[in-house]
N, C-alpha and C positions, 0 to 999 in steps of 0.2 A: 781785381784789376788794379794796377798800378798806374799811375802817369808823372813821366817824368818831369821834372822842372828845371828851367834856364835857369842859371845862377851864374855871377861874375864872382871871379876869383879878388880878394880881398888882401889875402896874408897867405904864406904856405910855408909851409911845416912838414918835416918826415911826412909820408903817409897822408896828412893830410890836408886840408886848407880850408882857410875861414872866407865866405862864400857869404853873399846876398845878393838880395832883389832890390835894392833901394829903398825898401821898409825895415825888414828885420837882418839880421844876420846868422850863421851857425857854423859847427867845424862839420865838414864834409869827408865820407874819406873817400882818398884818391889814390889806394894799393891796385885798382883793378885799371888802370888808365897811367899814359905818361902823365911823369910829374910837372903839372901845369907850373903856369907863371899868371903874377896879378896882374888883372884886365882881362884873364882867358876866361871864357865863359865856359859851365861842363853842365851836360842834359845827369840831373841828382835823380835818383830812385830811391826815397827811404834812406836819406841820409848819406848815401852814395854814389860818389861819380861813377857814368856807366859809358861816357863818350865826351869824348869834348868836342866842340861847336864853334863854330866862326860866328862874330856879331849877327851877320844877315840874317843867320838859320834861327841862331835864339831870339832874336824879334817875332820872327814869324811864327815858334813856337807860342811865344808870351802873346804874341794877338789872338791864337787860335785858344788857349786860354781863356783870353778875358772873353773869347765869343761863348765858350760852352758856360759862364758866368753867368752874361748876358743873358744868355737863355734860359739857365735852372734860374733869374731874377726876374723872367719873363721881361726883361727891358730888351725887347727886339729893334727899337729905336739905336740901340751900343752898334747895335752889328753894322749898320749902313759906315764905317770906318773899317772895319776890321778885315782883313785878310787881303791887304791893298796887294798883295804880289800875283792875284787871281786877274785877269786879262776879259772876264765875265761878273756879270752877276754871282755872287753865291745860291748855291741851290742847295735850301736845306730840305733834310729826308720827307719824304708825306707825312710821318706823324704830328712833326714840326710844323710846317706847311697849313696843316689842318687848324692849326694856334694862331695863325695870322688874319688880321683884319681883312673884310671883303675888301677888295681892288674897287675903287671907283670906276664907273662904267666909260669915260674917256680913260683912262691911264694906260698906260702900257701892259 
């Protein structure tokens, strides 16, 4: 399995362009996609662009992210922030679920 990553466009070049996350940086190639411009964010597969993305989408990408983080770090404390575009609760799968601390007997 693969999964993609939001990356904002930095610099571009023929073919390609140099792309980060606010941490690190790298050149990306972009033959399979219009040739972006910097500030355009493009969903990277393995070093390359496979879609490009409006700001909105790639936030919501990078939160859903940092949740499957959150959880292989077992810090399920992260998640109560994350997936603010959700209009519910997040409802994670039973396996997950079975990982969580008993509900205190008043709580919802």
């Amino acid at each position: 399995m693969c999964i993609g990553i939001p990356l904002q466009v930095l610099e571009c070049a023929p073919g390609r362009a140099l792309c980060g996350d606010g941490q690190d940086s790298r050149w990306i190639d972009t033959r399979l996609i219009e040739p972006p411009a910097p500030g355009d964010w493009l969903l990277v597969f393995l070093d390359a662009a496979r879609e490009a993305l409006d700001a909105e989408r790639a936030a919501q990408i990078r939160e859903a992210l940092r949740a499957l983080q959150a959880v292989q770090s077992g810090d399920l404390a992260a998640l109560d922030g994350l997936f603010a575009d959700l209009d519910r609760e997040p409802q994670l799968p039973p396996h997950l679920q079975a990982q969580l601390p008993p509900k205190e007997p008043n709580s919802p």
